[in-house]
N, C-alpha and C positions, 0 to 999 in steps of 0.2 A: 283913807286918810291916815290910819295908824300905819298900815302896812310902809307905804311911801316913808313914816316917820322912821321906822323899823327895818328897810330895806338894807343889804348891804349892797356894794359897789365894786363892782371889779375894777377898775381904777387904782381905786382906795388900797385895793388890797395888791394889786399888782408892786404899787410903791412902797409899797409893805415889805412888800416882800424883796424886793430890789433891794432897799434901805437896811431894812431889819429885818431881813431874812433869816439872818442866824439866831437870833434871839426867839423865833417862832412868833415875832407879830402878825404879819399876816393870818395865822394860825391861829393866834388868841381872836383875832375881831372877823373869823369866821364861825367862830366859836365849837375851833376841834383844839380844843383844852388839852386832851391827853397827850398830843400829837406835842402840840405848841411845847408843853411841858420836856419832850423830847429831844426835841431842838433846842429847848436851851439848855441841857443837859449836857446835848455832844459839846456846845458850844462854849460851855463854863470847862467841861471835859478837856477839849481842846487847850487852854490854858495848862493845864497839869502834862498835857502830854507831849508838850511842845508841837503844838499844831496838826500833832496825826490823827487827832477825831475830826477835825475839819473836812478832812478829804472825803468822807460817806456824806456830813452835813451839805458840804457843796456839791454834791451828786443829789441828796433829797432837795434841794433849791430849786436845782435845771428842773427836776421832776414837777415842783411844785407848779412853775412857770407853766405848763401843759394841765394841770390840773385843776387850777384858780378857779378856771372861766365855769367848768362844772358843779365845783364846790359852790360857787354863789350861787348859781342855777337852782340847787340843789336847797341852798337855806333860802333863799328868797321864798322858793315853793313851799317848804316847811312855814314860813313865815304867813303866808299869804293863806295857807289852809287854815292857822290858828288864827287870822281875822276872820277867816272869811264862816267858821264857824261859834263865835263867839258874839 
């Protein structure tokens, strides 16, 4: 029951990332914070340099799109181990 409440979505985070990719959404509600923090770094960056930090940001994007369905994989099963022994 907690797990299902706790789950993320690839979905979710797909549109995430479509939408607010550059900002590191999808990143924050996967919960890789550091990363997230990154992204919005090149992406405030980008503003100052007149758009040349964009171009690596939208190369980690396309990457990210290949990487999603892992990453949830991945905190799902972190998730479902801290139910499953608590």
């Amino acid at each position: 029951m907690m797990y299902d409440a706790n789950k993320k979505s690839a979905g979710v985070s797909y549109l995430l990332c479509l939408f607010l990719g550059g900002v590191g959404a999808h990143r924050f509600y996967l919960g890789r914070t550091g990363t997230a923090v990154g992204q919005l770094a090149l992406w405030l960056l980008g503003w100052v340099t007149f758009f040349v930090a964009w171009i690596p940001l939208g190369i980690w994007i396309i990457v990210d799109l290949f990487l999603i369905a892992g990453i949830v994989r991945e905190e799902n099963m972190k998730i479902a181990d801290k139910f499953a022994f608590d």
